[in-house]
N, C-alpha and C positions, 0 to 999 in steps of 0.2 A: 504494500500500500504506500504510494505519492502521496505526502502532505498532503501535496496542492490540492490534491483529490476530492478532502475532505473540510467539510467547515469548520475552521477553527474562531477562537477569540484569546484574544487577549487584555488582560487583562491588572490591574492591581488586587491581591490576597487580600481577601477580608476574615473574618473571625466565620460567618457561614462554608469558608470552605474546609475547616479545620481537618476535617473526618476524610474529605476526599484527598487533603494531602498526607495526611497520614497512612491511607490506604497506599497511596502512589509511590509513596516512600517506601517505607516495608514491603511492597512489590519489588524494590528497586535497590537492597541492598548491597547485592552481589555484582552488581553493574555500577556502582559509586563507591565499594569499597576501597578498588586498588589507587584514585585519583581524586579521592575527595575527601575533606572530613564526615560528610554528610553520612556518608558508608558508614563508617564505625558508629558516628550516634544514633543513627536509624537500628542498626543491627543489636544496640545493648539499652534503647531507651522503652522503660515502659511506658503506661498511659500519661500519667500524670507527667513524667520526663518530658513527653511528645507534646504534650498541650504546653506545658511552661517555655521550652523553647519557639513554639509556633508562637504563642502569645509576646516573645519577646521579637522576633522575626519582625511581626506585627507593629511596636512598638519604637521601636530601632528611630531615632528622629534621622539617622545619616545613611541610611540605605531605604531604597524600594523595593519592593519584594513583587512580582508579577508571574502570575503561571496564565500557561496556555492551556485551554480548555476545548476538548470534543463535546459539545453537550456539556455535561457535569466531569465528566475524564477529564483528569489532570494530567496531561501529556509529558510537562514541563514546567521546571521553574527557574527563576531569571531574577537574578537581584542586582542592583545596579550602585553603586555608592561613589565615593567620590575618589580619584586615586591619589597619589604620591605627587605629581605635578600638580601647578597651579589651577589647570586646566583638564589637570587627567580626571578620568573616570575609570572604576574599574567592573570590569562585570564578570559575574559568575553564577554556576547553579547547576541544573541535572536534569536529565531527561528521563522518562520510565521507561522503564525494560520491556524491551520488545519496541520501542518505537524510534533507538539508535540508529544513523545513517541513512534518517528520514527526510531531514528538514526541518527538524523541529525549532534547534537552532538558529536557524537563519532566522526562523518566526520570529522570532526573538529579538532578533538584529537589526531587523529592518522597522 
């Protein structure tokens, strides 16, 4: 399946999507462990763990946090802050498994 293919959105994370990126995550352990922090806290975080860092995610006054969305599928997420230059930005985040070497990325980019 071609991104392009399919409808997506994107979007800024709100506290309603809590539970779908929870799911997307924990789907997506194994594919964010060896290149992300994400992997290891996803793989060792319980409930309460999961909601305390989503809600700080959330929070965060120097980052934005946005996932792309199929419907209610959480595809992807994208967080954008500010970098090390005057003028940098840095960005970063993960896509869920099974939807690698898709495009999801770009979504994100552009």
């Amino acid at each position: 399946m071609n991104v392009s293919k399919i409808k997506t959105e994107f979007r800024m994370l709100s506290k309603l999507d809590f539970e779908e990126f929870r799911r997307s995550a924990t789907e997506s352990v194994d594919t964010n462990m060896e290149y992300l922090w994400f992997g290891e806290f996803f793989d060792r975080a319980n409930l309460i763990g999961m909601m305390n860092a989503y809600s700080s995610l959330l929070q965060d006054q120097q980052t934005d946090h946005y996932g792309i969305f199929e419907g209610r599928k959480l595809l992807g997420h994208l967080a954008v802050t500010k970098g090390e230059a005057p003028l940098g930005v840095e960005l970063y985040g993960w896509v869920r498994k099974g939807y690698q070497s898709r495009g999801i990325g770009e979504l994100g980019l552009k």
